[in-house]
N, C-alpha and C positions, 0 to 999 in steps of 0.2 A: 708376345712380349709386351709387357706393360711400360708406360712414360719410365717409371721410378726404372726399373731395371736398367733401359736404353740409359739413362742419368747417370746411372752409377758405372755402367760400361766404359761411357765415352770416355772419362779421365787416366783410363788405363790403355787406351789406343794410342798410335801414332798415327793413323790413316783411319779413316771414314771408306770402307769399301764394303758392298752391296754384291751379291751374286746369286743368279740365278737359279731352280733347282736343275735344270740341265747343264748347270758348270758355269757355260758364260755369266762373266763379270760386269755389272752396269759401267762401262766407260769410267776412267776416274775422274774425266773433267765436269760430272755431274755436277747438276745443283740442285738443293732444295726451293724450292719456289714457290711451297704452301706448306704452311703448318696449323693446321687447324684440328678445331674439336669439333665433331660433328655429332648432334643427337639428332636419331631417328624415330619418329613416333607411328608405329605401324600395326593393323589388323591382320593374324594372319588366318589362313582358309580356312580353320576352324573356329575362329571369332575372336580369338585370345586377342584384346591389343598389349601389344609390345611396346619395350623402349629397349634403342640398344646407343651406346655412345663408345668413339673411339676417337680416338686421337688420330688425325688424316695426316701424312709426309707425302708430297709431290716429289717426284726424282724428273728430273729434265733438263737431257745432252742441249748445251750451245756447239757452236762454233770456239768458241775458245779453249780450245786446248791445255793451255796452260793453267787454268780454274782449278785448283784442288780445294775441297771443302775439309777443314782440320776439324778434329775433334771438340776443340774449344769454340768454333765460331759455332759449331752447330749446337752446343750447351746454350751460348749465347740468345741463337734463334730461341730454342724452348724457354728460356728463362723470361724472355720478351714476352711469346705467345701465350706464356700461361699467366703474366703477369695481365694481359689485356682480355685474355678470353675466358677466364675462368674454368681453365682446362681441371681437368680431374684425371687422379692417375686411371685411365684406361688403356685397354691394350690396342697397337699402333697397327695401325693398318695404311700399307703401300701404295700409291699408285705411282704406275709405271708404262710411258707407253711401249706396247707391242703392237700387233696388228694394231689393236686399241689401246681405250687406256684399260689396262690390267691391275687389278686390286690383288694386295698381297700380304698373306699375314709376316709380320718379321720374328726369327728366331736368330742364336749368337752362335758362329760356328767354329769358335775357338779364336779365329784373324776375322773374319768376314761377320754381315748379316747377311744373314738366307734369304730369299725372298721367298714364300712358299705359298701355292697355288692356293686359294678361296676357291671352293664349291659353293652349290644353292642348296637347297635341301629343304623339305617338307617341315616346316616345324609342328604342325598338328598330324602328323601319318596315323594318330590313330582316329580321328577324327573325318579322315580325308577318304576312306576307302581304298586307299593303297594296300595291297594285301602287302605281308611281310616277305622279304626276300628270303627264300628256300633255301639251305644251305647244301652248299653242293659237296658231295665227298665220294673219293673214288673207290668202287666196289673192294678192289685189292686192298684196301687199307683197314676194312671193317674186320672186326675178329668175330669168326664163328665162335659162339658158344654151345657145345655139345647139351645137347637134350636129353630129357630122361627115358622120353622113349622117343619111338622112331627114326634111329641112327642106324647105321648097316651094320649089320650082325648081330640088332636088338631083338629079332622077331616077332615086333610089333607088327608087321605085314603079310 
């Protein structure tokens, strides 16, 4: 999900709620605690350098219980962050701690944002010598196609 999208979300909420892709819900007495634009400037192992930017949201439980983060304070936060940081609409990426801090891309789930799991991934695989991954398919599934000769009863044998 992109800043503009999250923008246009928030004014149609009553609640600010976050949930995990296993179900669990991030506490609602979260807070946002970093809004930032991060650009990344990187070489990857097949020599391409990179640029990737995204817009960073920190989620992080207090003790206070009673903290609800509304919809308009959190327009508020953006409207600040992007007036100081020269944010660009790119798309928002999570962090969350679990064991660690966990980075998460955000999607809309009709009430809720998703948090949804970031992989690593090769971005030069053809470059890198990783052979391609084999596609696997189960024998029963495949359809014979009868041949012109040698089929039983063809006397090709």
């Amino acid at each position: 999900m992109k800043l503009s999208e999250l923008k246009a979300l928030l004014p149609t909420l009553n609640n600010v709620q976050f949930q995990l892709e296993n179900g669990t819900f991030v506490p609602e007495h979260f807070h946002i605690t970093e809004v930032g634009f991060i650009t990344k400037d990187f070489i990857d192992c097949g020599g391409t350098i990179r640029k990737e930017k995204v817009v960073s949201l920190q989620l992080w439980n207090a003790n206070d219980f009673d903290h609800r983060l509304k919809p308009e304070k959190l327009l508020k936060i953006i409207a600040l962050s992007e007036q100081h940081l020269n944010m660009e609409d790119a798309e928002i990426e999570v962090e969350y701690q679990s064991d660690t801090i966990g980075k998460y891309a955000l999607e809309f789930g009709g009430t809720n944002f998703m948090l949804q799991s970031k992989t690593t991934a090769c971005l030069a695989s053809d470059k890198c010598g990783i052979p391609q991954e084999k596609q696997k398919v189960n024998l029963s599934e495949l359809q014979t196609v009868p041949s012109s000769c040698c089929t039983p009863d063809s006397g090709c044998c």
